[in-house]
C-alpha positions as CSV (number, residue, x, y, z in Angstrom):
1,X,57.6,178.7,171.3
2,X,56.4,178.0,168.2
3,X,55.8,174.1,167.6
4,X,58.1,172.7,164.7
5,X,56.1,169.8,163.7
6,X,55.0,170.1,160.1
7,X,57.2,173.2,159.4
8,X,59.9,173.4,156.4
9,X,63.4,174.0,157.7
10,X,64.2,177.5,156.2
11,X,67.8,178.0,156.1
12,X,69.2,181.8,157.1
13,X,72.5,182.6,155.7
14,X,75.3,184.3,158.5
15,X,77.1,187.2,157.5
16,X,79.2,188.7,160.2
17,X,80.6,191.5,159.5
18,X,84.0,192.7,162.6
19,X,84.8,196.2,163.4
20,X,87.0,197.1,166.5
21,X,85.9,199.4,168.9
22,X,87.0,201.6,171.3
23,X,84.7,203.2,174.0
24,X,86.1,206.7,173.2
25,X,85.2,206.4,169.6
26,X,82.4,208.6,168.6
27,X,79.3,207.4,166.1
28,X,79.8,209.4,163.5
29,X,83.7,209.9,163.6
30,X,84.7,205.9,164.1
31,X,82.0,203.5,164.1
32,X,79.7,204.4,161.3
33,X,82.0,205.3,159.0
34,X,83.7,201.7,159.5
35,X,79.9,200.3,159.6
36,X,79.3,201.7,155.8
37,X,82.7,200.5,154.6
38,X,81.3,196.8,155.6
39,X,78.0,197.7,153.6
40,X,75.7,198.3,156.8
41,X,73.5,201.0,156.9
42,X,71.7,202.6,159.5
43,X,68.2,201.0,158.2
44,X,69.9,197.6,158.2
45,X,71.2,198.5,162.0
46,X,67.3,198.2,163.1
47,X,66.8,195.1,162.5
48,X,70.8,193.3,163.2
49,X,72.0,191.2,165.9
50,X,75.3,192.4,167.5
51,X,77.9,190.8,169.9
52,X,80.4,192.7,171.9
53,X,83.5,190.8,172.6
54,X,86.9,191.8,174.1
55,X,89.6,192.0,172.0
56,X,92.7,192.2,174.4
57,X,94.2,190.2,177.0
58,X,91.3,188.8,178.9
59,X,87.9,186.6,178.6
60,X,85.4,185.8,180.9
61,X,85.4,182.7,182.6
62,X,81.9,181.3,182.8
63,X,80.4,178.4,184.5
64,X,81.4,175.8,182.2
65,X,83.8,177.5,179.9
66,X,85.7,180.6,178.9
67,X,84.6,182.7,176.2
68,X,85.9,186.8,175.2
69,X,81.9,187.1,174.6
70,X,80.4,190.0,177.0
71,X,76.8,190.8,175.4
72,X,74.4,189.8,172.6
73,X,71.8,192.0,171.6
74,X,69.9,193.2,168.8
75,X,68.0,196.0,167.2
76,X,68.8,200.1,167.6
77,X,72.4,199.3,167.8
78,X,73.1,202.8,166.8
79,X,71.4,203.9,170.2
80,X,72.6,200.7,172.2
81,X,75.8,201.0,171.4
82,X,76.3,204.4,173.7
83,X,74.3,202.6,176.6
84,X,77.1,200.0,176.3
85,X,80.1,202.5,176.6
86,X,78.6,202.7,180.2
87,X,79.5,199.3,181.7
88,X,82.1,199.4,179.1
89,X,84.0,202.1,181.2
90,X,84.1,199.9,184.1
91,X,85.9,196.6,182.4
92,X,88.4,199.5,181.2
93,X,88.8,200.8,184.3
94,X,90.1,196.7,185.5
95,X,92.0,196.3,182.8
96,X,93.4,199.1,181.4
97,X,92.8,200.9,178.0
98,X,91.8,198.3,175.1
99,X,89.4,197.7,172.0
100,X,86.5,195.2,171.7
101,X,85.1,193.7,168.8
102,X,81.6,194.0,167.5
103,X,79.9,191.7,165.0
104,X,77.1,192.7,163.3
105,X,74.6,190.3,161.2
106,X,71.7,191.4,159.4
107,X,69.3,188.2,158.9
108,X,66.7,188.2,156.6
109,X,64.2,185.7,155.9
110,X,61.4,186.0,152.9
111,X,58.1,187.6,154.4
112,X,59.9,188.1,158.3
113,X,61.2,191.0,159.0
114,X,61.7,190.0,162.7
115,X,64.0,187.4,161.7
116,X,66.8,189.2,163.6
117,X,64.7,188.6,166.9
118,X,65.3,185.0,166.3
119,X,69.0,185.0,165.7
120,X,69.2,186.6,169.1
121,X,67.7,184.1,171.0
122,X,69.0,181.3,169.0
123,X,72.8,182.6,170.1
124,X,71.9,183.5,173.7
125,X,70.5,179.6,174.1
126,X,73.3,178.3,172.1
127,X,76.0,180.3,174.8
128,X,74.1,179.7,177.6
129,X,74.3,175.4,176.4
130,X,78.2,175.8,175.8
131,X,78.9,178.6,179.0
132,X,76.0,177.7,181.5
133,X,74.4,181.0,181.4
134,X,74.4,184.3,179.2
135,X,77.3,186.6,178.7
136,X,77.8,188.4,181.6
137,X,75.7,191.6,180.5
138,X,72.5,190.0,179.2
139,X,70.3,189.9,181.7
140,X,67.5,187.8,180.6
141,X,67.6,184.8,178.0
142,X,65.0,184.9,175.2
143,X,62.9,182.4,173.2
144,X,62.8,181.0,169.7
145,X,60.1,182.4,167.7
146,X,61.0,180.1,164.6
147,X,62.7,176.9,165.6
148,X,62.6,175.9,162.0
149,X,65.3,178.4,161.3
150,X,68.7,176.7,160.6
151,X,71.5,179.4,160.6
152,X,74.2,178.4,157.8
153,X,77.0,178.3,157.8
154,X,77.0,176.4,161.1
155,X,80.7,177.5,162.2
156,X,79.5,181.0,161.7
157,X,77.1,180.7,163.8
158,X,78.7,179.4,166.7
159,X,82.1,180.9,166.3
160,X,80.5,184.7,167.0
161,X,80.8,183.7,170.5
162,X,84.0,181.6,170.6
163,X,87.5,182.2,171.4
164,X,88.9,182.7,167.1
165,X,91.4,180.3,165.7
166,X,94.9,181.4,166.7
167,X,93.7,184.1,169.4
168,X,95.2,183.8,172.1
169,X,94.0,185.4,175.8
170,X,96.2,185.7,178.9
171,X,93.7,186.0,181.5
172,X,90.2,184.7,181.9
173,X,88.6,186.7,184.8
174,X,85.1,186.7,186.4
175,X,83.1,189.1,188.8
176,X,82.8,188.7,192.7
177,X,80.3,189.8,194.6
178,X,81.6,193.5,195.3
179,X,81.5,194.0,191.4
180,X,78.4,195.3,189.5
181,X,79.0,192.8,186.9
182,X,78.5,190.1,189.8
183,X,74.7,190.3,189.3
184,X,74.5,190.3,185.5
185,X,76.6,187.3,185.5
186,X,74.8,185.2,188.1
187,X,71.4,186.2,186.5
188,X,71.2,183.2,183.8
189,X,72.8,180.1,185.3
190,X,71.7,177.0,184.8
């Protein structure tokens, strides 16, 4: 962790920028083509921080709250993205045939071109204070390399992860033991 004392407050400016997502879609057919219509190239896509969220009936109910997010990562989302479908399959296969949405921000900071690495761990502490652990696919938290970064605006920030204004979920479910999301999601408790 790198000590604060005597260090400017540099403010980061959000951008999140939504595209649905089906597991079935294809990179080149469905997500990058909506990925260039938000302005995102694949050289931004290196250095961005992504959450997966699901966008139908359900959330997940974590230890101290209920949230629709699943995973936070960052970097080589082009490549990520089909290790996701993966475990993706396996929600589908509970719930039935549905989209998620991904949000994509692309932090930059003057003379930092990790900044990105940052956001990441600044969202997975910031879940992990409001939930009591990580989403239920991260399995490891991370840590701050620039506490004196101040993410604006602040309801950006924290609403990435949140149940949005006038959505409204059916279910909230969570893994038990016989499910191989049962060990991701015990992983990060408090």
């Amino acid at each position: 962790m790198v000590s604060t004392q005597n260090m400017k407050q540099v403010e980061v400016n959000l951008i999140w920028h939504w595209i649905n997502w089906n597991p079935n879609d294809t990179w080149s057919k469905n997500v990058y083509p909506k990925l260039k219509e938000a302005g995102i190239t694949e050289a931004h896509l290196s250095r961005s921080v992504y959450i997966i969220k699901a966008d139908g009936v359900f959330a997940i109910e974590y230890p101290t709250g209920i949230s629709p997010t699943l995973y936070i990562g960052e970097g080589s989302f082009k490549h990520r993205i089909t290790q996701h479908k993966n475990w993706l399959y396996d929600l589908e296969d509970l719930v039935g045939d549905f989209s998620f949405k991904i949000g994509i921000s692309i932090p930059r900071v003057k003379n930092n071109q990790n900044a990105y690495l940052d956001l990441e761990a600044a969202l997975l502490i910031a879940f992990k204070e409001q939930f009591g652990c990580a989403p239920i696919r991260n399995d490891q938290m991370e840590t701050r390399r620039h506490e004196n970064y101040h993410y604006l605006p602040e309801d950006e920030f924290r609403s990435a992860f949140m149940i949005g204004k006038g959505v409204r979920y059916k279910w909230a479910i969570k893994p038990m033991p016989s499910s191989d999301f049962y060990d991701h999601y015990n992983k990060t408790w408090f």
